[in-house]
C-alpha positions in Angstrom: 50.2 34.1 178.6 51.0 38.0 179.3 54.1 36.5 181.4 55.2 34.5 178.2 54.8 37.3 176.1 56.7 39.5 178.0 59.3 37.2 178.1 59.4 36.8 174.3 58.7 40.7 173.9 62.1 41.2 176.5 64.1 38.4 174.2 63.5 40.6 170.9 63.4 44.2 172.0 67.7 44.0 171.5 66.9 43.1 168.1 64.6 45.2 167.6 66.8 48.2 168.4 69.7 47.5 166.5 67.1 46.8 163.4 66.1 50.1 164.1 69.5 52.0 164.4 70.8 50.1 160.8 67.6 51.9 159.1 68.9 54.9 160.5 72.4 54.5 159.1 73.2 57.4 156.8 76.7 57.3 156.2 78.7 54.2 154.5 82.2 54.1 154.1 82.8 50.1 153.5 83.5 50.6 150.0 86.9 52.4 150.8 87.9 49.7 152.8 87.1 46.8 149.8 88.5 49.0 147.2 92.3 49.3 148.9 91.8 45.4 149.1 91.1 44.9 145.8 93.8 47.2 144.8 96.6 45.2 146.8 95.4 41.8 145.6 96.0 43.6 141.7 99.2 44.4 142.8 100.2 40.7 143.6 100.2 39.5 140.0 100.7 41.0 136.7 98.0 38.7 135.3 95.4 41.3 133.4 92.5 39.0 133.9 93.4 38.0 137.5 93.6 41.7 138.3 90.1 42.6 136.5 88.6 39.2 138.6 90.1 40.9 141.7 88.5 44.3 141.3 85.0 42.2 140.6 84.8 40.0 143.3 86.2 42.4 146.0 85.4 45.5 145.3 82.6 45.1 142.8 80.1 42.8 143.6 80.6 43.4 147.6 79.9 46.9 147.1 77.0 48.8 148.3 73.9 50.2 146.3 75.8 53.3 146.2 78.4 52.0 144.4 76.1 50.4 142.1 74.5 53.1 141.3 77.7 55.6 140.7 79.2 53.1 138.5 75.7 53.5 136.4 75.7 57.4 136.9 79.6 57.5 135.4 80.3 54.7 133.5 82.6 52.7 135.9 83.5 49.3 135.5 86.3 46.8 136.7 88.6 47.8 133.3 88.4 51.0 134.2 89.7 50.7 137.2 92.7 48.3 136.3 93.4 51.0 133.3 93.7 53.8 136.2 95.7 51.8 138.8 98.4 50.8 136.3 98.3 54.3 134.5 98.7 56.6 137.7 100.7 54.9 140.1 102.3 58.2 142.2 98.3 59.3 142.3 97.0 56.4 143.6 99.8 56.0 146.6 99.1 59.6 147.8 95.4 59.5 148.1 94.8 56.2 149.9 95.9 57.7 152.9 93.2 60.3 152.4 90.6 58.3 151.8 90.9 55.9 155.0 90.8 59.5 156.7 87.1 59.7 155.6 85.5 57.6 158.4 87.0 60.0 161.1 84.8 62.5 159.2 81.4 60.9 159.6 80.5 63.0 163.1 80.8 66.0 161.3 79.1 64.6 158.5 76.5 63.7 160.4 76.6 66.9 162.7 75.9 68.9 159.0 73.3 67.3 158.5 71.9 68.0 161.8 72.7 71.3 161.1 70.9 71.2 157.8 67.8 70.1 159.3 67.9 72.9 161.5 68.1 75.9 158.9 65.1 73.7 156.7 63.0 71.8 158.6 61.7 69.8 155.4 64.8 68.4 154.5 63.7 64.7 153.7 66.3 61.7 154.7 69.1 60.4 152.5 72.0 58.1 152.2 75.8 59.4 152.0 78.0 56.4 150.2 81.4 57.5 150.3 83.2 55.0 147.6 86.4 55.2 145.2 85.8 56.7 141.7 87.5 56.5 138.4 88.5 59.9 138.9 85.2 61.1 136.4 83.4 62.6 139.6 83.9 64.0 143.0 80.5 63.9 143.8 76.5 63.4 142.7 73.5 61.9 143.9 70.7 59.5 142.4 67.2 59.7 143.6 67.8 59.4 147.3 71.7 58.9 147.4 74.6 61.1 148.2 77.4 59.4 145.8 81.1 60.8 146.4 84.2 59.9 145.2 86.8 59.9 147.7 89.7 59.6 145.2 88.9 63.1 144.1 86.6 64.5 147.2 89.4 63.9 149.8 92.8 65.1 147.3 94.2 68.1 148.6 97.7 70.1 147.3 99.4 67.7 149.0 98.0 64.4 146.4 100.4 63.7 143.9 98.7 64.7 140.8 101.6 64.8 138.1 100.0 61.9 136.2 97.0 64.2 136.0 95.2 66.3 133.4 95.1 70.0 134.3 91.4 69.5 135.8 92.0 67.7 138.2 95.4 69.4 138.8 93.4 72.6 139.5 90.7 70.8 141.8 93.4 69.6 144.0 95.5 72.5 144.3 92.6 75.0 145.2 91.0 71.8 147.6 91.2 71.1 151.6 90.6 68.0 153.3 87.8 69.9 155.3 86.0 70.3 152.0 84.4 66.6 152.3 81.6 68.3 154.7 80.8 70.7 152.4 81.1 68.5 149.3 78.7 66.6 151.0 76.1 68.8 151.8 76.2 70.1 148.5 75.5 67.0 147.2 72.8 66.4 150.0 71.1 69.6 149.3 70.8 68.0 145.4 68.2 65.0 147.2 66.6 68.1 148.5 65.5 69.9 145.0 62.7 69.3 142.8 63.5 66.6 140.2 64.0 67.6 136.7 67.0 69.7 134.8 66.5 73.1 133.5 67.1 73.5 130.2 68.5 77.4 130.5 71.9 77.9 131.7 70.6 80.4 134.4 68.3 77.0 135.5 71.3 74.9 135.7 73.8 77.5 137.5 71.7 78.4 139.7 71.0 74.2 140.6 74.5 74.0 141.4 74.8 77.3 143.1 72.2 77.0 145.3 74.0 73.4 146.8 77.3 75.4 147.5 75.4 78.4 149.0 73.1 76.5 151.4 76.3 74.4 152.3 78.5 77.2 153.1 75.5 78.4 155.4 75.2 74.9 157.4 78.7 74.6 157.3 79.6 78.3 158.3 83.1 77.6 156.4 83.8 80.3 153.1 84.0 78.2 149.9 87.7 78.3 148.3 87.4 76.0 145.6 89.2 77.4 142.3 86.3 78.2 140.7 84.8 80.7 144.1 88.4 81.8 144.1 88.6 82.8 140.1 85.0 83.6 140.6 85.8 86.8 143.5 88.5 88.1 141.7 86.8 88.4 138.0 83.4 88.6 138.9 82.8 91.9 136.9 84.0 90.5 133.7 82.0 87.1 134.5 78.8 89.1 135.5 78.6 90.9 132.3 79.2 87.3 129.7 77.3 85.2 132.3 74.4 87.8 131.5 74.4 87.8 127.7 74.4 83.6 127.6 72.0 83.2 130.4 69.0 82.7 128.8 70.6 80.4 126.5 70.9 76.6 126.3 74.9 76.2 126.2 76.3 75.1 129.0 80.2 74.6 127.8 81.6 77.8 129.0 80.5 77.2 132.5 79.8 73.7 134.0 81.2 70.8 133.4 84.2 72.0 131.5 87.3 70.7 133.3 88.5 69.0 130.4 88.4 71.9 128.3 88.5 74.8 130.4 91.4 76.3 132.2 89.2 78.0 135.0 86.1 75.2 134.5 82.3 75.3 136.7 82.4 78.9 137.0 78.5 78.6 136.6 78.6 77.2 140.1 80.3 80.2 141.5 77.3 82.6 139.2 75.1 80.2 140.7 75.9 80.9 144.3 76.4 84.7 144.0 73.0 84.9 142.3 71.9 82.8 145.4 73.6 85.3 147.9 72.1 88.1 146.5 68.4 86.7 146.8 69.2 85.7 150.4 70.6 88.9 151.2 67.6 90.9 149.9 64.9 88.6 152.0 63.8 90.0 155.2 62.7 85.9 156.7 65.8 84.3 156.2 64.0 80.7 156.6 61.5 81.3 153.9 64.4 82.1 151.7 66.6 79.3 152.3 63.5 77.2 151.9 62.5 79.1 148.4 66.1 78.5 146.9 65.8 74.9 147.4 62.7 74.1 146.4 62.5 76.2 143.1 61.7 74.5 140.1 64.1 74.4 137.4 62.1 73.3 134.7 60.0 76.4 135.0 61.5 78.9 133.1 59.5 81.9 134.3 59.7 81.2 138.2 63.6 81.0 137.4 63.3 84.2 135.4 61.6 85.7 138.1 64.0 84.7 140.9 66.7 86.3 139.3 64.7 89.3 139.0 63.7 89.2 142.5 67.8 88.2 143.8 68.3 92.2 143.0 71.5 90.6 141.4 71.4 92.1 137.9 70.4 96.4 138.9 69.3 96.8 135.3 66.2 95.4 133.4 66.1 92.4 132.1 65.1 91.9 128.3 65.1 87.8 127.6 64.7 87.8 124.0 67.0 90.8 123.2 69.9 88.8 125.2 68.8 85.7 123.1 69.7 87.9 120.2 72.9 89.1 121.6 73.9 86.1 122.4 73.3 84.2 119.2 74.7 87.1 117.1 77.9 86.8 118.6 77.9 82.9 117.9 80.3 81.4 115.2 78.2 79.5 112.8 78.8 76.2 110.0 79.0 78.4 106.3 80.0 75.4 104.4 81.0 72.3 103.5 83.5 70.9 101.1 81.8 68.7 99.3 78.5 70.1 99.7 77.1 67.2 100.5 74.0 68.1 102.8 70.5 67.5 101.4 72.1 65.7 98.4 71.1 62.2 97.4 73.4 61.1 95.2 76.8 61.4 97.1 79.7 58.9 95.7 80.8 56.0 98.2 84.4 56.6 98.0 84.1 59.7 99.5 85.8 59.3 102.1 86.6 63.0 103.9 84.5 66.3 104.8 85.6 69.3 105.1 83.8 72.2 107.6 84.0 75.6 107.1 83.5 78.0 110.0 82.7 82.3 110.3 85.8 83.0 112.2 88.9 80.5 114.1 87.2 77.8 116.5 89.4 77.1 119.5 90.7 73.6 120.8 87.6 71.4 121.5 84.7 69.7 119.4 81.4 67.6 119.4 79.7 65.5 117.1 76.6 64.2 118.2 74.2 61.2 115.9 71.7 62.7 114.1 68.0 61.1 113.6 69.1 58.1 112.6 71.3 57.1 115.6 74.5 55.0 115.5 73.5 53.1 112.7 73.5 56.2 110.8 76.9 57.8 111.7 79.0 57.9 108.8 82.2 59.8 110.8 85.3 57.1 111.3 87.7 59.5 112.0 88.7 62.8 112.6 91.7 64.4 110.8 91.1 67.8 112.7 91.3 71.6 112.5 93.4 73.6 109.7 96.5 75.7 110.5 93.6 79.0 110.9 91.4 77.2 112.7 88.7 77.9 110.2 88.2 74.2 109.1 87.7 71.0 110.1 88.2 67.8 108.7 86.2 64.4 109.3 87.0 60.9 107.9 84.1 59.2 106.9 83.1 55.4 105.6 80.2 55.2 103.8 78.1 52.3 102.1 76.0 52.3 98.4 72.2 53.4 99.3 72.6 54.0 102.9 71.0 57.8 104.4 73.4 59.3 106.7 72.9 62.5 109.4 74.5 63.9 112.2 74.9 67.1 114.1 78.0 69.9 114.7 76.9 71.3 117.6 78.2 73.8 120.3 78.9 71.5 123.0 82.3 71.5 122.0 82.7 73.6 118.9 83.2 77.3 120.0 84.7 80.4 119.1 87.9 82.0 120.2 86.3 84.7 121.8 83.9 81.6 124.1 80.8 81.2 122.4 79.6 77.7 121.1 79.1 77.5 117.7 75.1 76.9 116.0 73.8 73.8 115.7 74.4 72.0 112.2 72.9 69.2 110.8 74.4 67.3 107.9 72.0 65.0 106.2 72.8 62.7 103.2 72.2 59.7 100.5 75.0 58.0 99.4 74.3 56.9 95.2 
């Protein structure tokens, strides 16, 4: 019996071993390879529904968890992609070659992370998927998941990006192939920090800016994206607004801002220099890597105080008279034309509104549902901003009896000068 067992033992151990090695897989790069399929079967007929069916079954549904979930995370789908491949045809020959590059990158992928491990021991396992985008996202993570986008990750000033909005434009021009390590530590270091999204913009730059600090110190490569770049050369001027908005919940004039933003994510770059300076300041350089990425960004006061003890900002912090500062120098709603808010008894075939700002607005707006949700959203249209900037007109359809709402807020709204307009809610009956 021990001889048969042996035996059968000896039969499986192979198996068992390369079970063992797939768990350990941390990298996945198989989605490239599907997408360029899918994209040269679209190209072999003109056919709109053969091309969506080909994107489906071959790119699609044979695609990774990873995948999955970035299509969730952005809002990809099949049409998408079609819509992209016909609309940016230069873009889209320049980058595949950048993309297959990716797999000769997983060594010192998987060296960083090695790396990683070595500067904070804790660092708990996670997945890299390295997939094709709709050009919404170079990177982010879900839950356990590194998610990058190679078509924008792996573009360099060499990537043909003439069909392009400025954004991206800017991304690529400032952007290195040897980036994709960093990028993906950054992103790694993201699996690594408490769950949960500050609501203060200090909690959300330094989120971001403590990813591209703990990379550039695993990496031991200087970060030259546009925003570091921008970020070196202006960082007096930056210091002094970043400090007056910081306590404040408006993110617009620092993350996420490509599309509306000339020099956009320049929180990332307060982030990291806020980061630096804690680093810097503490004698066990361990403990302080490890106290940057596990902070918790829903706590207002350890954030508060981490700034404090970062040595960053020399003079003494006052919260609640920057909050006033900050909101004194914000462009607010004055009217509306019709007056319409609170009333019950507005006439159905009224069919524009007019806002009425404090001082010009620039390019830019947001109008988010109110209470009542979609169902309640009387806007159809927008007719858009006067000759001074001062106004703004919205198209509306209304029905007899029906309560409308829905909120003007700073997201996209700002001033001239950079700061996002006050929240306004309109709220109406229609007779």
């Amino acid at each position: 019996m021990k001889y048969i067992y042996f035996i059968a033992f000896a039969f499986c151990f192979p198996l068992f071993v390369n079970a063992q090695q797939r768990s350990f897989t941390t990298v996945y790069t198989a989605d490239i390879d599907r997408f360029w399929i899918a994209f040269d079967s679209v190209a072999t007929t003109s056919d709109t529904a053969k091309q969506l069916n080909f994107i489906q079954k071959l790119y699609v549904d044979k695609g990774t968890e990873g995948l999955k979930a970035f299509m969730k995370a952005r809002d990809y789908n099949a049409k998408l992609w079609v819509a992209l491949i016909h609309k940016y045809p230069a873009f889209w020959k320049s980058i595949r070659s950048n993309t297959l590059l990716v797999k000769g990158q997983v060594p010192a992928i998987n060296k960083s992370i090695q790396n990683f491990k070595k500067l904070y021991p804790e660092m708990k396992p996670a997945k890299m998927y390295f997939t094709v985008g709709g050009l919404r996202s170079g990177g982010t993570t879900t839950n356990d998941m590194v998610l990058v986008g190679t078509e924008i990750a792996t573009a360099d000033k060499n990537t043909d990006a003439s069909e392009l909005n400025d954004w991206l434009k800017n991304v690529f021009k400032n952007q290195e192939s040897s980036n994709l390590v960093a990028l993906n530590v950054h992103e790694y270091v993201h699996t690594q920090q408490k769950p949960g999204e500050g609501n203060l913009l200090l909690a959300q730059t330094i989120t971001e800016g403590a990813a591209d600090f703990i990379a550039e110190l695993v990496t031991q490569r200087k970060n030259n994206s546009a925003y570091m770049l921008y970020g070196r050369a202006h960082e007096k001027e930056l210091k002094e607004k970043f400090r007056i908005e910081m306590f404040s919940t408006a993110t617009g004039n620092w993350l996420y801002n490509g599309s509306s933003s000339a020099h956009a994510d320049l929180g990332y770059f307060m982030g990291y220099v806020i980061c630096q300076a804690y680093y810097q300041s503490q004698h066990d350089k361990k403990q302080a890597i490890k106290k940057i990425i596990e902070l918790d960004y829903t706590n207002e006061q350890q954030i508060a105080d981490f700034l404090r003890q970062s040595g960053y900002y020399t003079e003494p912090i006052d919260k609640q008279e920057l909050l006033k500062q900050f909101e004194s120098l914000q462009p607010e709603v004055v009217s509306l034309y019709p007056n319409v808010n609170l009333m019950e008894d507005v006439l159905p075939t009224l069919t524009e509104l007019t806002l009425n700002f404090s001082e010009p607005m620039d390019k830019g707006y947001s109008i988010a549902f109110g209470e009542g949700g979609k169902d309640h959203f009387p806007i159809s249209g927008i007719a858009g901003f006067s000759d001074d900037r001062k106004s703004f007109k919205l198209k509306l359809n209304l029905q007899p009896g029906k309560t409308y709402d829905f909120v003007i807020n700073g997201n996209g709204f700002k001033s001239k000068t950079g700061y996002p307009l006050k929240s306004y809610t309109v709220h109406f009956k229609v007779k």
